[in-house]
C-alpha positions as CSV (number, residue, x, y, z in Angstrom):
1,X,0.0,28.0,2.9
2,X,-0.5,26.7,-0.7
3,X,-3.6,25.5,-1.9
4,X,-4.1,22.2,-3.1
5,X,-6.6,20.3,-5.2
6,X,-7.4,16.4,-4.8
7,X,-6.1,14.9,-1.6
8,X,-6.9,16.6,1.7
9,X,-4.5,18.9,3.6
10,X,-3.9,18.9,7.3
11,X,-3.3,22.7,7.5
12,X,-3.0,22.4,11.1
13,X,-0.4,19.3,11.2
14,X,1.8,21.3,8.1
15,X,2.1,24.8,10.4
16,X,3.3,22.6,13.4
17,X,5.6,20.7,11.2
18,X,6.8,23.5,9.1
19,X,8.0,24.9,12.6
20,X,9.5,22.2,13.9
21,X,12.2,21.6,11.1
22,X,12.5,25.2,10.7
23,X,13.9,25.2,14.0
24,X,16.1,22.1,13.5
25,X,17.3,22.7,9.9
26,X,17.4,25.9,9.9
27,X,18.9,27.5,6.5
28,X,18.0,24.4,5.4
29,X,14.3,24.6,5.7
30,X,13.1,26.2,2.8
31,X,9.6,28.2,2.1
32,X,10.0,30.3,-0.8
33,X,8.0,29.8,-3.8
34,X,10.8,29.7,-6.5
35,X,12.2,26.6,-4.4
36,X,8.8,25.0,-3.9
37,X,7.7,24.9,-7.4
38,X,11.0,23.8,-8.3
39,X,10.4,21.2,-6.7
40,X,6.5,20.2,-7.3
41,X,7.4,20.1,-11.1
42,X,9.3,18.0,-13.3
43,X,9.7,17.5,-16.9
44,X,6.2,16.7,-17.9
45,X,3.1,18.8,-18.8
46,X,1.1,17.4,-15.3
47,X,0.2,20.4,-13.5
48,X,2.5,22.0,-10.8
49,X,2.0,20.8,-6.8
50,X,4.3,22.4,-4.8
51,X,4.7,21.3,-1.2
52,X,4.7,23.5,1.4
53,X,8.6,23.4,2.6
54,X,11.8,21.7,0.9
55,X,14.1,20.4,3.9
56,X,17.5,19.3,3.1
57,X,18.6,16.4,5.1
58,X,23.1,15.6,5.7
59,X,22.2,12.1,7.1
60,X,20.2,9.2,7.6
61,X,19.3,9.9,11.2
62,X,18.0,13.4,9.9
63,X,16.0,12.2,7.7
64,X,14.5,9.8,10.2
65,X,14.3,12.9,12.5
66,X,12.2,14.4,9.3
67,X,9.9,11.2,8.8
68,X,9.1,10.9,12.4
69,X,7.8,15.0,13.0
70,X,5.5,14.3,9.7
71,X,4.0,11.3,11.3
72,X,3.4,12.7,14.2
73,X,1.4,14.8,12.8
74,X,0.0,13.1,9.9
75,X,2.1,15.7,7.1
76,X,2.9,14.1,3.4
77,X,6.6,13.4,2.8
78,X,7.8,13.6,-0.1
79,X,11.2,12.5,-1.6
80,X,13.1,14.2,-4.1
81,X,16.6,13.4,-6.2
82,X,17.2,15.5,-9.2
83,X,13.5,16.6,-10.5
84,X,14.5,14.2,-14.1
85,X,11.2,11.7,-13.4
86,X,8.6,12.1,-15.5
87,X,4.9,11.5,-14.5
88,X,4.6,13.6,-11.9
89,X,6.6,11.8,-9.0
90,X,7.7,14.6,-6.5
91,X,4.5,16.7,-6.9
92,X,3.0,17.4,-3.5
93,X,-1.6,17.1,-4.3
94,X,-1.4,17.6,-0.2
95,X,1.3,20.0,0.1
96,X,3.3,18.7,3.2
97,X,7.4,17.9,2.9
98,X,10.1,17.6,0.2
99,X,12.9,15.8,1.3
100,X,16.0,16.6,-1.1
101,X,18.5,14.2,-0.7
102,X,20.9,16.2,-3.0
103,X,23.4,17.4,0.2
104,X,24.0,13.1,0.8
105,X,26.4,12.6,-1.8
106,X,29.0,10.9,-0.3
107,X,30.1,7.6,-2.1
108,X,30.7,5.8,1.3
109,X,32.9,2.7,0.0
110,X,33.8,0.7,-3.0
111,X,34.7,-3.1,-2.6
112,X,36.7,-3.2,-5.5
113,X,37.3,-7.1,-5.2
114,X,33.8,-7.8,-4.8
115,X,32.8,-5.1,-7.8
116,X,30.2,-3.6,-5.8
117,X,30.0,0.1,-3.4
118,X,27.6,1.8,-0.8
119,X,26.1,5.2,-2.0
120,X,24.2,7.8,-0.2
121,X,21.1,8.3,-2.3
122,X,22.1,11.8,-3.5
123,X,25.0,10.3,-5.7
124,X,24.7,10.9,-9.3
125,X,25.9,8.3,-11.5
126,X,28.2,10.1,-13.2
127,X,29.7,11.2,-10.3
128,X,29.9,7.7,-8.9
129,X,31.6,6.8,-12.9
130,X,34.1,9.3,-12.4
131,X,34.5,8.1,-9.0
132,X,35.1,4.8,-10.0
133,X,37.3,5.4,-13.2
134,X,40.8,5.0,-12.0
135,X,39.7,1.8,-10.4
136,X,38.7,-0.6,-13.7
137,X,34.8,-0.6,-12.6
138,X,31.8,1.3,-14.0
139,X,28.3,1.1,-12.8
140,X,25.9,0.7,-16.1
141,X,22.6,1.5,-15.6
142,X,22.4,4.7,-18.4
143,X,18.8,6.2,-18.0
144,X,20.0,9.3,-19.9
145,X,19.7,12.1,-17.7
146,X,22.5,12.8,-14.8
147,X,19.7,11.5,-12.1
148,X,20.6,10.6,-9.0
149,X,21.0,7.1,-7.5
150,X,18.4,7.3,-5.2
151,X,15.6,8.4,-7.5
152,X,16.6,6.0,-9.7
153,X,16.3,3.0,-7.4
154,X,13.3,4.4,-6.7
155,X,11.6,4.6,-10.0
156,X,13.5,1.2,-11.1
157,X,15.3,3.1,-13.6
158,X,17.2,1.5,-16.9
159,X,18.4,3.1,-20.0
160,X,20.2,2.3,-23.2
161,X,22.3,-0.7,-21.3
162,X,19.8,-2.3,-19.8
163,X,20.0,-5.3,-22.5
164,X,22.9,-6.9,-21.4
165,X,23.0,-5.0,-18.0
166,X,19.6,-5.3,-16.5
167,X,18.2,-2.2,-14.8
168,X,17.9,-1.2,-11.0
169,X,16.1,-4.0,-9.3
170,X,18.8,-6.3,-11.1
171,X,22.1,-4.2,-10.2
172,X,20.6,-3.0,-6.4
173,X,22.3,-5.5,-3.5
174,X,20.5,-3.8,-0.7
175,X,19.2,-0.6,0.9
176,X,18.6,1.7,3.8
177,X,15.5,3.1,3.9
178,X,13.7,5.4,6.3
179,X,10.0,3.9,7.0
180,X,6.7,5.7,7.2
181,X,7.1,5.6,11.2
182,X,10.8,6.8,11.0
183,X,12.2,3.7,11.6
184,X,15.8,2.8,10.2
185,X,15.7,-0.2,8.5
186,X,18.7,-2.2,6.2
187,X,16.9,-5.0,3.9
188,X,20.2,-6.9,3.0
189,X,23.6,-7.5,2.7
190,X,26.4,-7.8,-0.2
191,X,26.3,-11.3,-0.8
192,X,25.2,-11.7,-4.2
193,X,22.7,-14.3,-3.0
194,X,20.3,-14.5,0.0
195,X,17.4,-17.0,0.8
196,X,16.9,-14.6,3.9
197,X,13.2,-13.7,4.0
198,X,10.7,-11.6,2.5
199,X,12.9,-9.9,-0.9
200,X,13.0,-6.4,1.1
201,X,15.2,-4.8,-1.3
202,X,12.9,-5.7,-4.3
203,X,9.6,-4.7,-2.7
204,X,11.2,-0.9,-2.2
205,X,13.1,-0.7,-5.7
206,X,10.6,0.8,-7.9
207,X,8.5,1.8,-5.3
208,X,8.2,5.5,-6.1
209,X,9.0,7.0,-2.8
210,X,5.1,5.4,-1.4
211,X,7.0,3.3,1.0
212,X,10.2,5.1,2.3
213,X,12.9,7.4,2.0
214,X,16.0,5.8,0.7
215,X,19.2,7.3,2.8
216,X,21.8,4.0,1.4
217,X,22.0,1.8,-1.7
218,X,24.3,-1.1,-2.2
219,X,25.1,-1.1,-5.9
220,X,26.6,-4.5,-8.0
221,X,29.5,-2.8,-10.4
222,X,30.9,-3.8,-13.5
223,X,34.4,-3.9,-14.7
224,X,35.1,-1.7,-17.9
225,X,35.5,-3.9,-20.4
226,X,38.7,-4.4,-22.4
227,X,37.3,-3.3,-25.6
228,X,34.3,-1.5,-26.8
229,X,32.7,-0.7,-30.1
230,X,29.6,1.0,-31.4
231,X,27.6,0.7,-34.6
232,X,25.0,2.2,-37.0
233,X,22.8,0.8,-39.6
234,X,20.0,2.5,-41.5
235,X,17.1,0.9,-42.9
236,X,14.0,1.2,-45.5
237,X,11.5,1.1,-42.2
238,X,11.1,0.7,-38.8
239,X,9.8,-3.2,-39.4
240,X,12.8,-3.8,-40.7
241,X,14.8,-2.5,-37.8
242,X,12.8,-3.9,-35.4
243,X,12.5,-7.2,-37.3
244,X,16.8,-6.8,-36.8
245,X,16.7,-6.2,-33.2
246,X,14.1,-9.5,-33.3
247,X,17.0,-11.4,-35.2
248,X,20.1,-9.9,-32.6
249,X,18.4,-11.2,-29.7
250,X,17.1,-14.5,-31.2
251,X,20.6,-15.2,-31.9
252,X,21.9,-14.7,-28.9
253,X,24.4,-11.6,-29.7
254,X,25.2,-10.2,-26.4
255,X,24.8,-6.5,-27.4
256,X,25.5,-3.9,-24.8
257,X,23.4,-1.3,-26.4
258,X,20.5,-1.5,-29.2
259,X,18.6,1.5,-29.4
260,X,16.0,2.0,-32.5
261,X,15.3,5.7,-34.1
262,X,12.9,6.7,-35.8
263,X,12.9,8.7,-39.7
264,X,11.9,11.8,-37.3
265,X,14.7,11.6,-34.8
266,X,16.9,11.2,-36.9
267,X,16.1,14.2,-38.8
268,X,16.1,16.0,-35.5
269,X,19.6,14.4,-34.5
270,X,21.4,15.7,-37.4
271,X,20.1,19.3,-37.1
272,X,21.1,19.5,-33.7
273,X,23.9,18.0,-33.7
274,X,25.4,18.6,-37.4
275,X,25.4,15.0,-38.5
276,X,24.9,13.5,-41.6
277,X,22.9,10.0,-41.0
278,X,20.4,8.7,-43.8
279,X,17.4,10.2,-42.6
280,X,15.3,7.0,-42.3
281,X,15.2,4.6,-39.3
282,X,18.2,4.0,-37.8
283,X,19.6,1.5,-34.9
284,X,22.9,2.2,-32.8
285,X,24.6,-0.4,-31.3
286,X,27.0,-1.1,-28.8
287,X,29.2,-4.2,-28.1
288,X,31.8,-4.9,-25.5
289,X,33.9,-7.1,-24.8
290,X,37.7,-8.4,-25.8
291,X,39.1,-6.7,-29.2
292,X,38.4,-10.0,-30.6
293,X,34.7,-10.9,-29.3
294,X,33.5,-7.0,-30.1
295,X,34.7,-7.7,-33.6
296,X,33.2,-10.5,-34.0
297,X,29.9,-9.2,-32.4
298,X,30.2,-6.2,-35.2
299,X,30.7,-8.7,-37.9
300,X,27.9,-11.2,-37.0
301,X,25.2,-7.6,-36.5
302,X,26.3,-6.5,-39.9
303,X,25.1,-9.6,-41.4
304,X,22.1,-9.4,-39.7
305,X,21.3,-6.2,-40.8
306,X,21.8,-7.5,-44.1
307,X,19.1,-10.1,-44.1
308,X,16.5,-7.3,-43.3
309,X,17.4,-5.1,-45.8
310,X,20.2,-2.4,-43.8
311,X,22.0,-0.1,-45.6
312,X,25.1,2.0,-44.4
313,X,26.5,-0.6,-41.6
314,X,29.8,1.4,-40.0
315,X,31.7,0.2,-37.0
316,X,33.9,2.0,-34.9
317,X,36.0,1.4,-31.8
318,X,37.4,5.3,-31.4
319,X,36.5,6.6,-28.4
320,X,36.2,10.3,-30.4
321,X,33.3,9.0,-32.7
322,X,31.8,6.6,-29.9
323,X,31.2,9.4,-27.6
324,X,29.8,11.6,-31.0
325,X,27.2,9.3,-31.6
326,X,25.5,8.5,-28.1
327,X,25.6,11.7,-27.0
328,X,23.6,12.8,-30.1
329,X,21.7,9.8,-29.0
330,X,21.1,11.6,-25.0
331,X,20.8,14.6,-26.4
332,X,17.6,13.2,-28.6
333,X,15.0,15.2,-26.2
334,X,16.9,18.7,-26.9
335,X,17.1,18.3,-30.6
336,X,13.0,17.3,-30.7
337,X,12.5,20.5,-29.1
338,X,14.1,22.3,-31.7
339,X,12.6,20.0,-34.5
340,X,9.5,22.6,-33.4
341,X,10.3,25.6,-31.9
342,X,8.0,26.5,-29.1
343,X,6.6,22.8,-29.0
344,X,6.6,21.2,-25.4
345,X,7.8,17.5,-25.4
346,X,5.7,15.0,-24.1
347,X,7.4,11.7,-23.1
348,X,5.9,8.8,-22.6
349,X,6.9,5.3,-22.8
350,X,5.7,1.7,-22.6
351,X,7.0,-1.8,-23.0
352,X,6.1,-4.7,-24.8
353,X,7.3,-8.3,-26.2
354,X,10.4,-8.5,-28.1
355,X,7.8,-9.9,-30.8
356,X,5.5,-7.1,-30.9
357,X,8.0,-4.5,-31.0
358,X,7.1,-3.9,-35.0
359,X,3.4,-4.1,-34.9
360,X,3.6,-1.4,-31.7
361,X,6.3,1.3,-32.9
362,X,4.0,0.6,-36.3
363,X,0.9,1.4,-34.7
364,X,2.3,4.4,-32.9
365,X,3.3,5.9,-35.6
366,X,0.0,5.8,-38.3
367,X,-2.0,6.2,-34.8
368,X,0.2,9.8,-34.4
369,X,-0.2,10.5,-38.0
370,X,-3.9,9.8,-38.1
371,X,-4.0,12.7,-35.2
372,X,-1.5,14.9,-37.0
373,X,0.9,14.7,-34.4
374,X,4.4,15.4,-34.5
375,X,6.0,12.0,-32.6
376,X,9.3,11.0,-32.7
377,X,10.4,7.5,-31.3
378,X,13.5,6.3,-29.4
379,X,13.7,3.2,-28.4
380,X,15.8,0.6,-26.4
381,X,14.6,-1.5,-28.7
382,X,16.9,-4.6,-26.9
383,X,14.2,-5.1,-24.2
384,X,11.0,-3.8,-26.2
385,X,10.9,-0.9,-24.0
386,X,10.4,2.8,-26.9
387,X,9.5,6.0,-25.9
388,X,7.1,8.3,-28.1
389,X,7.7,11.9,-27.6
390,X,4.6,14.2,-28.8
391,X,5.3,17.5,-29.6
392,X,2.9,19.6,-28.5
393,X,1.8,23.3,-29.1
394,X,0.2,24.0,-25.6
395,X,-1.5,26.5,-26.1
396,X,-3.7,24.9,-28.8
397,X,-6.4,23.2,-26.5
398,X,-7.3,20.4,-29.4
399,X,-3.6,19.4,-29.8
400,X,-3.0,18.9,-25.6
401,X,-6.1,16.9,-26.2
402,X,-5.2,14.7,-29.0
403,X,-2.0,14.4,-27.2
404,X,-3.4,12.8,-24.2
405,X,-5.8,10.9,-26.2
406,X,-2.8,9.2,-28.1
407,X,-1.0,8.6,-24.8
408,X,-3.8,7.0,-23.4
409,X,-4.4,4.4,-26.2
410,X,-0.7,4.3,-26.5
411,X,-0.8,2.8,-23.1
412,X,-4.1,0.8,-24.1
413,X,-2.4,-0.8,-26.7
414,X,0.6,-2.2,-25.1
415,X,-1.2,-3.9,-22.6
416,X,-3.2,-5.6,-25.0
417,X,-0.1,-7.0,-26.6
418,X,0.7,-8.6,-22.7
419,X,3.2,-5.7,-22.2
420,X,3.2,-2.5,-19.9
421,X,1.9,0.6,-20.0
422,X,6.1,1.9,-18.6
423,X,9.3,0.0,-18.9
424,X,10.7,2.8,-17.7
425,X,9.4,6.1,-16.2
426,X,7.2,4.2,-13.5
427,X,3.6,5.1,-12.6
428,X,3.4,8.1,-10.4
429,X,0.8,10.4,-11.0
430,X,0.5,10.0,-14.8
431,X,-0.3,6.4,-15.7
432,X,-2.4,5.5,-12.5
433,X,-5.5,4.9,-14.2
434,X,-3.7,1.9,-16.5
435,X,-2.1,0.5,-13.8
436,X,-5.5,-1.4,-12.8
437,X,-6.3,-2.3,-16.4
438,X,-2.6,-3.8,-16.6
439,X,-2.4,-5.5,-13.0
440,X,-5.9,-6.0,-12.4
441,X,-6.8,-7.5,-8.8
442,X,-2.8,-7.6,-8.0
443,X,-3.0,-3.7,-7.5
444,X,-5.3,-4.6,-4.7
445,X,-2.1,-6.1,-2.8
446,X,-0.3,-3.8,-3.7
447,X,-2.3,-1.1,-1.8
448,X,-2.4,-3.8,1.3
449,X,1.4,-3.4,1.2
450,X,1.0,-0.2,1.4
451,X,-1.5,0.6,4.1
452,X,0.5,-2.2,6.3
453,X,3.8,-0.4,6.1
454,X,2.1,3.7,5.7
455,X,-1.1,3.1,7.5
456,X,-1.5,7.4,7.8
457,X,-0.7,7.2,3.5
458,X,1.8,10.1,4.3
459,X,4.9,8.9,2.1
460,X,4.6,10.4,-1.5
461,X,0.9,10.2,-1.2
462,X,-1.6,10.3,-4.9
463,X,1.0,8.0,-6.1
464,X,1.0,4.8,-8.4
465,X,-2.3,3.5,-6.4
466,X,-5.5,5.4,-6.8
């Protein structure tokens, strides 16, 4: 059996366990190690976990089946979609279960009159996009990576639409979720309104994979609109961008996308992907709508941008150069890691007023150069939500610990400015120790919820509560 540090293992429970399901699943019981660290590891520098057995569930009522041994016996379950989190969700301090839900992927109806659909949690969403093409919808929460429906309701996940589109908690109608006892339970319906109740459906969006395992989500879709356009617009600094993006909303402008790079990124962008964009801070910009309302949206940005000194304002509605400029955007991560060769990429994000957006992407940035850091910053600068991406030599001792030292006040800071220490990439293992400074007593509840509904602390245990 693996060793773990940190939370204690019930060797005896995980051997009884282990062969249980082995008998059940079968070839889809797992134990090897290449398959166990896949899955105790995810795209961030916290240190590999690997549970002791990956099981790969075709149903709810396996899954249940799953749950229910591991209580029994007091084993740690833990969830896993498509290994894209990023602080440490799906590592296993206990060893015990992994529960891939990749293998339920079954999109198992659209209402197309209603604009919503049911989705077994192993659904990506670009496979429910392409699903839903030929029918006029699209479902728009864009968190970058191809990650799959489940983990994303589960981490609350957003992306570059979540401006005018919300993100999970505002887009997810109801779930199925498998309890901590094995229980079955459904938390709502598809009316698009309920007074039903404790909010069910809230309380287990966002909740990491502590509370259940999600075998069913009710999504709300969106039709694809008529018309859509995308934008650019350099400027002499990042205050003046984000003093733009202060202006867009302040207006009003219903902007699909607003996303804010930095001088760095963009130099990173245009050697990775052969572009040719002013290397200075840039926004990009997306508005949909009728041919005549995304115009006017492009028109009423560009003179915007004007006021706060943008230079270079294009517009386009081709599809060909749309698609060329976000997916330089998505493929930002990729073309930091080039920016320094042999450089791991350390992202972290946080959130903060619309009003402090300046003074925080400001104080990132001197704070990084002050530590002679290599940084660059993306943000979906629409909601105040930026991600700072240190690029870090890790085998250099000092740099992983200035690193962590800027991530921490990084964290620091935008809670002092009354915003959150992740808009995005949710607590897990990483930020748990600013989750108290940022809640305060309310964390307290929190882990009453918790003990009420997972009394044993087996579901995705060493998460988001300390």
């Amino acid at each position: 059996m693996v060793k773990h540090a940190g939370l204690p293992r019930n060797e005896t429970g995980i051997e009884t366990v282990v062969g249980v399901l082995k008998q059940q699943f079968g070839e889809r019981f797992q134990t090897g190690a290449a398959i166990r660290e896949q899955h105790g590891h995810t795209t961030t520098w916290i240190e590999n976990q690997p549970p002791d057995a990956v099981v790969f569930p075709a149903s709810a009522q396996e899954v249940s089946d799953i749950v229910t041994v591991c209580a029994r016996h007091n084993v740690p379950v833990i969830p896993y979609g498509t290994g894209t989190s990023l602080e440490g969700h799906v590592n296993a301090p206990a060893g015990g279960i992994c529960v891939d839900i990749s293998q339920m992927d079954k999109v198992v109806e659209v209402n197309q009159g209603d604009l919503d659909c049911r989705v077994q949690p192993g659904v990506t969403r670009e496979a429910l996009n392409t699903h839903l093409r030929d029918q006029g919808l699209f479902f728009p929460i864009d968190p970058g990576a191809n990650a799959s429906l489940g983990g994303m309701t589960a981490t609350n996940a957003s992306g570059t639409n979540a401006v005018r589109y919300g993100t999970m908690k505002d887009n997810v109608l109801a779930v199925e979720a498998v309890m901590a006892d094995g229980r079955i339970i459904r938390t709502g319906t598809r009316a698009r309104k309920s007074s039903a109740g404790y909010d069910l459906t809230r309380l287990l969006v966002g909740s990491e994979g502590t509370l259940c395992v999600l075998t069913e989500i009710t999504l709300q879709l969106q039709g694809i609109p008529e018309a859509i356009s995308s934008a650019s617009c350099s400027f002499p600094s990042v205050d003046a961008a984000c003093q733009t993006v202060m202006s867009v909303i302040q207006y009003g402008l219903p902007v699909a996308r607003i996303e804010l790079l930095d001088d760095t990124t963009v130099k990173a962008i245009n050697a990775y992907s052969k572009l040719s964009l002013p290397e200075t801070p840039l926004l990009l910009l997306e508005f949909h709508g009728t041919d005549a309302s995304v115009l006017e949206q492009a028109e009423i940005f560009g003179a915007l941008s004007e006021e706060h000194g943008g230079i270079g304002y294009q517009a386009t509605s081709t599809t060909e150069e749309r698609n060329t400029l976000w997916q330089a955007r998505h493929d930002a991560y990729w073309a930091m890691l080039q920016y320094r060769p042999g450089a791991q990429g350390i992202a972290t994000d946080v959130c903060v007023p619309i009003s402090r957006l300046a003074d925080c992407v400001g104080a990132a940035q001197k704070k990084a150069a002050e530590l002679g850091l290599v940084a660059p910053i993306v943000g979906h600068a629409g909601d105040g939500n930026f991600h700072v991406s240190p690029l870090v030599n890790m085998a250099d001792p000092e740099e992983v610990t200035k690193a962590g030292a800027f991530i921490g006040w990084l964290n620091d800071l935008a809670i002092s400015m009354d915003g959150t220490c992740t808009g995005e990439h949710g607590i897990g293992q990483g930020k748990r120790p600013y989750l108290v400074r940022e809640l305060g007593e309310a964390t307290t509840v929190m882990a009453a919820i918790k003990a009420a509904l997972d009394p044993q602390n087996i579901m995705n245990p060493g998460k988001i509560l300390e």
